[in-house]
C-alpha positions in Angstrom: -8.5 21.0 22.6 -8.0 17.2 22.9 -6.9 15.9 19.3 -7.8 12.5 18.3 -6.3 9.1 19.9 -5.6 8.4 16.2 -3.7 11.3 14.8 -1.1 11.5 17.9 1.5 10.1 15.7 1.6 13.6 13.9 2.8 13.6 10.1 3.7 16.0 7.7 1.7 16.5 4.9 4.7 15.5 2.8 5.0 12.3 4.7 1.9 11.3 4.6 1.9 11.1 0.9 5.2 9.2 0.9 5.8 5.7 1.6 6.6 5.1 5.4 9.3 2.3 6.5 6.9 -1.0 7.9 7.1 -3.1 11.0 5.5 -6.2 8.7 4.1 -9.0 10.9 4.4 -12.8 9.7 1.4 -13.2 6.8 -0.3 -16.1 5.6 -0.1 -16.0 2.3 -2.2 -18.6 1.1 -5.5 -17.2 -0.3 -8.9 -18.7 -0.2 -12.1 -17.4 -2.0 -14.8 -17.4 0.9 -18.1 -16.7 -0.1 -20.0 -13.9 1.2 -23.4 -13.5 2.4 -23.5 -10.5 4.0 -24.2 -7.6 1.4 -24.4 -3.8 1.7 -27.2 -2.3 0.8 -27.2 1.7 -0.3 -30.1 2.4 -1.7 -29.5 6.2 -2.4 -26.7 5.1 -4.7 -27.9 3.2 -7.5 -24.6 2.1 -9.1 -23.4 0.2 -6.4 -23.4 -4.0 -5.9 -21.1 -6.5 -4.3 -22.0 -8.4 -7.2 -21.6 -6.5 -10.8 -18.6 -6.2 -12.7 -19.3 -4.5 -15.3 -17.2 -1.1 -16.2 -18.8 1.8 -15.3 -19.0 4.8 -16.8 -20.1 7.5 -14.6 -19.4 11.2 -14.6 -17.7 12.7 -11.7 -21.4 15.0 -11.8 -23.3 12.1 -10.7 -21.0 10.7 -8.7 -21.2 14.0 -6.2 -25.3 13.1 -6.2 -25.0 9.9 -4.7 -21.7 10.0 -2.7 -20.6 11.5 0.4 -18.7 14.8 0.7 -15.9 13.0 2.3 -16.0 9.8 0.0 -16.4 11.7 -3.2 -13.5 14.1 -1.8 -11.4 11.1 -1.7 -12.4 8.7 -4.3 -13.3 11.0 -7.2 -10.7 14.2 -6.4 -7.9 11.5 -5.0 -7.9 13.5 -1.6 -5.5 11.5 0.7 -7.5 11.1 4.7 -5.8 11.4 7.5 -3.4 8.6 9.0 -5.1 6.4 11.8 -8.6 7.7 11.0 -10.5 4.7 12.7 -9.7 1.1 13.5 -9.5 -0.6 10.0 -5.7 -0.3 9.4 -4.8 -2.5 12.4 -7.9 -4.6 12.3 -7.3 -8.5 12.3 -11.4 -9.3 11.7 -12.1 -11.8 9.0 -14.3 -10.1 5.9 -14.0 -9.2 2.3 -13.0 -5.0 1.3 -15.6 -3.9 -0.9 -15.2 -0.4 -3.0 -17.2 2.0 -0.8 -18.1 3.7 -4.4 -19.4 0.9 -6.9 -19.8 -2.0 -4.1 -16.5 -4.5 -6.2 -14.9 -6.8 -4.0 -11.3 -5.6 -3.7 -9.4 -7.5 -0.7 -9.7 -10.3 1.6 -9.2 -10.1 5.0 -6.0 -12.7 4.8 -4.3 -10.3 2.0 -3.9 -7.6 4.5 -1.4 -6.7 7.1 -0.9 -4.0 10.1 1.5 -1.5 8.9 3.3 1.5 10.7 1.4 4.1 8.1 -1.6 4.1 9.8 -3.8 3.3 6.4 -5.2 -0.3 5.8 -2.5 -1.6 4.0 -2.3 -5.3 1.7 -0.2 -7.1 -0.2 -2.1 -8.8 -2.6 -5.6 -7.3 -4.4 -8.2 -9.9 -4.7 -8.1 -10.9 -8.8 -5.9 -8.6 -11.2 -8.6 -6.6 -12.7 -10.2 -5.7 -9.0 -7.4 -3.0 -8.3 -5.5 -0.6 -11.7 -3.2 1.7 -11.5 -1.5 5.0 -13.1 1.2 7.0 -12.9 0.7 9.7 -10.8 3.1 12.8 -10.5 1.8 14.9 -8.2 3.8 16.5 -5.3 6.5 16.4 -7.1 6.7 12.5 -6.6 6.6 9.2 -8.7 4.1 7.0 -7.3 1.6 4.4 -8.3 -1.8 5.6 -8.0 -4.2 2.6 -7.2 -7.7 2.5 -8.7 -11.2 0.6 -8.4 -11.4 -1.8 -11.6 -14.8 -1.1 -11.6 -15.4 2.7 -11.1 -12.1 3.9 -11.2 -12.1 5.7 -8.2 -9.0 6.6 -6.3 -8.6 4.0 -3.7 -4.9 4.9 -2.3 -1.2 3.9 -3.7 0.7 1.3 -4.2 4.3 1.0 -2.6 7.3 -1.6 -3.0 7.7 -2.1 1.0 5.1 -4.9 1.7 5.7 -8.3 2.9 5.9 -11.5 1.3 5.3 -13.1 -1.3 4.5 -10.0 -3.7 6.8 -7.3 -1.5 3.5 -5.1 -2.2 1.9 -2.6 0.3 -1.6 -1.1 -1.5 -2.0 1.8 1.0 -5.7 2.6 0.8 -7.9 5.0 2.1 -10.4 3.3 5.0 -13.4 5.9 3.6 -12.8 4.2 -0.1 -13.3 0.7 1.8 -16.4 -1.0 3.2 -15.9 -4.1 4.9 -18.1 -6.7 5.4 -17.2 -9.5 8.4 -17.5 -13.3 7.4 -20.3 -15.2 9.2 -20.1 -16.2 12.6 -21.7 -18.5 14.6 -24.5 -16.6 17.2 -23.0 -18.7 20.2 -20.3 -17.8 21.6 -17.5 -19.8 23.7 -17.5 -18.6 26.9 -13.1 -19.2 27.0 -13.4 -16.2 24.1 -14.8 -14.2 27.0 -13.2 -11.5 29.2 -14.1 -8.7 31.3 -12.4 -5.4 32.1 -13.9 -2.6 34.4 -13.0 0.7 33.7 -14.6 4.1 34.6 -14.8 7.2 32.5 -17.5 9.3 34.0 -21.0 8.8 34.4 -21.7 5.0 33.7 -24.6 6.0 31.9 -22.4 7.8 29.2 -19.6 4.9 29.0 -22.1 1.9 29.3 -23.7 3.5 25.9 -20.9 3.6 23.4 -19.7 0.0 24.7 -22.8 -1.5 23.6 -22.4 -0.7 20.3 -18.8 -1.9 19.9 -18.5 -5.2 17.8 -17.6 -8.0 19.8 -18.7 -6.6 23.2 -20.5 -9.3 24.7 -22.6 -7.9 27.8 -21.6 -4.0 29.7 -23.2 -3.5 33.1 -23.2 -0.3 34.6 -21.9 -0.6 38.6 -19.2 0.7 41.2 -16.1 -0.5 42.0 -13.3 0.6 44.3 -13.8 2.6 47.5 -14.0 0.9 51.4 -17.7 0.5 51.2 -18.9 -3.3 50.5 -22.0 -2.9 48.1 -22.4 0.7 48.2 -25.7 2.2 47.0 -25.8 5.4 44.3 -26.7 7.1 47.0 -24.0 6.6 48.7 -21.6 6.8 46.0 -23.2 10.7 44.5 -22.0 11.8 48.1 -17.9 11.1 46.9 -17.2 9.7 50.9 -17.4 5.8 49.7 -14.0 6.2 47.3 -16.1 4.1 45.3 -16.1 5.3 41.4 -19.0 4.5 38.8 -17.9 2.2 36.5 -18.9 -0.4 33.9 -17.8 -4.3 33.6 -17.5 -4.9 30.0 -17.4 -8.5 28.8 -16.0 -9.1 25.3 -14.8 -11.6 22.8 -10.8 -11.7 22.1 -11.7 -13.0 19.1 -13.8 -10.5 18.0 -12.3 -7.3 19.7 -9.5 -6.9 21.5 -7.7 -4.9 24.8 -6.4 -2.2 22.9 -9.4 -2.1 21.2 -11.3 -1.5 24.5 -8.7 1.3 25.8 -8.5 3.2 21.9 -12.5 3.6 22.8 -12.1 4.6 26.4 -9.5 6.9 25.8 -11.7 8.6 22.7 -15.1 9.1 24.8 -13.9 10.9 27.9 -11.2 13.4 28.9 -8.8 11.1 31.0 -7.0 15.0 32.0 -9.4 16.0 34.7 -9.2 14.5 37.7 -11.9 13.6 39.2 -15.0 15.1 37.3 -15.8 14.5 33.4 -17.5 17.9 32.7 -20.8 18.5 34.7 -20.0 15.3 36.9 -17.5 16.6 39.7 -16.5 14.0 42.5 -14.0 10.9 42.7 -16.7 8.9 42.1 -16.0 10.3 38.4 -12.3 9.6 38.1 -11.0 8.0 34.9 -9.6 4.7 35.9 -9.1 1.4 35.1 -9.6 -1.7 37.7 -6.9 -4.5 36.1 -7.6 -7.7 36.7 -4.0 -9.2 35.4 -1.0 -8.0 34.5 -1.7 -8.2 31.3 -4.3 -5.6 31.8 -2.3 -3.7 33.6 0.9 -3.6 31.1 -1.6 -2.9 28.7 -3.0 0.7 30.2 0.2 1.3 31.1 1.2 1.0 28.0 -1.3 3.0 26.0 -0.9 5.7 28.8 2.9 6.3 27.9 2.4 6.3 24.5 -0.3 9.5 24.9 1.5 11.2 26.9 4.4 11.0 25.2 3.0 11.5 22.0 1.5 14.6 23.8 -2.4 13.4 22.5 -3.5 15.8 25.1 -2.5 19.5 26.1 -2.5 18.0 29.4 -1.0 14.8 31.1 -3.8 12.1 31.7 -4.5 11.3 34.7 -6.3 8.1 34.8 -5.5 6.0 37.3 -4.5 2.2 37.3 -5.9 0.3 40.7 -6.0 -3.4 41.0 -9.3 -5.0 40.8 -10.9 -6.1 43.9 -14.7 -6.4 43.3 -17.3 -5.4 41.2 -21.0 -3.8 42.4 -24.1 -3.7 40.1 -26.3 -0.8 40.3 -29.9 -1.1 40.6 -31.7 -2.4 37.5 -32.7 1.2 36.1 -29.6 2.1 36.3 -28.9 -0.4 33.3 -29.7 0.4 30.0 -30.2 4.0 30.7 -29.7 5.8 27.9 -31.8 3.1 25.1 -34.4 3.7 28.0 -34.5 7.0 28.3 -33.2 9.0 25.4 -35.8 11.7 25.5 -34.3 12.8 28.5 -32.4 16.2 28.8 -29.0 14.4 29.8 -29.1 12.0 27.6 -29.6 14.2 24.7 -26.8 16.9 25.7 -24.2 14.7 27.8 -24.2 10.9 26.5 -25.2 11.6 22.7 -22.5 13.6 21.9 -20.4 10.9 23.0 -22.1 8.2 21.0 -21.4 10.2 17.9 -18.0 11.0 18.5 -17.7 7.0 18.6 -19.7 6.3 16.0 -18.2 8.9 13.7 -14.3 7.6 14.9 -15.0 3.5 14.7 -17.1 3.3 12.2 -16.6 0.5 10.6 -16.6 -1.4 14.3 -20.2 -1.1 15.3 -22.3 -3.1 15.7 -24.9 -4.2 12.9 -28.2 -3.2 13.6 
């Protein structure tokens, strides 16, 4: 069974709970107050606001009523998730942390830095009285439990390997966070724009889950590869073209990134197979990715070594890495397919499984709807 892309740095159980030694990038320390207009809204719990303050005094019995199993789990029983669980402890997006329990602003985005622990990890909380802490002895360990000011759920720990200025690393739990992403401007300038073709599959499938990733700009569903100029599905479905179905994904670098793009692709699909993903059997199947610089291509290579040598897989992937030559659009109902046609049987068994494996493994990087 393929484990996830995020849990192929394996930990103990006892290391997890430990502090872990940091690879600390530069930080700006300075720290603004930005105003935020964006608010979450969770109307089945009626104790939470990005606004209140007030101490709350709620029993755990409650609690479990209006929280998640794996929230309350966490926050109220001081379960620890598991390392690399989504994209939020490397994410560089600008926002404001909120508790995911009572809704108090914990964090801003330029208090936080990419550790090696694979939890969102900062070095400054955002006031004194947003984050407490206790002793906690458990494991037979001395640590600092770390606390909502608020609600006082368990949010994570706090270490004494962070960077400058405080030399503080609060390791949180991603599930005790929600995140909310400064405003942006709706236009977007076009030298923030790249593209990157990769295939994974049936287009239909991989074309789905990129339109939901935030900062993807535009995904078209096409072919690319092969000795046929402007081949037709047709001719493609009969695997004689070399041609493979692929999408062109356009996104903002400022808003996503390349190893953002290749974490999803390597989530969605099974890049062991060779030619065929499941039910789909032909070359015109085969994981690959078209680079279009060698940036893109040290990039896949890159991510490839580390998964295979990490052993992510019980087999060795297989995707392969061909230059870029030109890109085909498919026919207009090709685009689109599955928001056009989700009553459909192979929507419903093939490509929706695969939405919410993404949805359920970046979910705090989709898109607002």
């Amino acid at each position: 069974m393929q484990k996830s892309i995020f849990n192929f740095l394996l930990l103990s159980p006892l290391f997890m709970l430990n502090a872990c030694g940091q690879n600390n990038k530069n930080q700006n320390t300075t720290s603004k107050t930005i105003t935020v207009e964006n608010v979450i809204l969770k109307p089945e719990n009626p104790y939470y606001s990005n606004t209140a303050t007030t101490k709350l005094n709620v029993t755990d019995a409650e609690w479990k009523k209006v929280l998640s199993p794996d929230l309350y789990a966490v926050a109220r029983q001081a379960d620890t998730e598991r390392a690399f669980t989504g994209t939020m402890w490397n994410s560089e997006t600008k926002g404001t942390y909120f508790c995911a329990v009572c809704g108090l602003k914990l964090f801003r985005s330029n208090q936080k830095f990419t550790s090696s622990c694979g939890w969102p990890s900062f070095f400054e909380q955002e006031n004194k009285e947003s984050v407490v802490f206790k002793s906690d002895n458990s494991f037979g360990m001395q640590r600092t439990e770390a606390l909502c000011g608020r609600c006082d759920s368990h949010l994570g720990h706090l270490f004494d390997d962070g960077p400058a200025p405080t030399g503080k690393r609060y390791c949180m739990n991603a599930i005790s966070l929600d995140f909310v992403p400064d405003s942006v401007t709706t236009s977007t300038n076009n030298e923030n724009l790249e593209t990157i073709v990769l295939g994974g599959g049936c287009y239909w499938c991989v074309e789905a889950v990129y339109e939901n990733l935030q900062g993807v700009d535009k995904v078209v569903s096409g072919f690319a590869g092969g000795t046929v100029e402007n081949p037709s599905y047709e001719e493609v479905c009969t695997g004689s073209t070399g041609a493979a179905e692929v999408v062109q994904i356009t996104y903002d670098k400022n808003k996503t990134n390349l190893d953002e793009i290749f974490q999803v692709f390597f989530t969605v699909h099974d890049p062991t197979t060779l030619h065929r993903q499941g039910g789909d059997v032909g070359t015109q199947y085969r994981s690959v990715i078209f680079y279009a610089t060698e940036e893109q291509r040290k990039a896949a290579e890159s991510i490839i070594a580390e998964l295979n040598n990490a052993k992510v897989y019980s087999s060795k992937i297989v995707t392969t890495l061909e230059p870029f030559k030109a890109f085909y659009k498919a026919k207009d109902y090709h685009q689109n397919y599955y928001e056009n046609n989700k009553d459909q049987t192979y929507c419903q068994l093939v490509i929706q499984p695969k939405i919410e494996k993404f949805e359920k493994v970046f979910k705090d990087r989709l898109k607002k709807k």
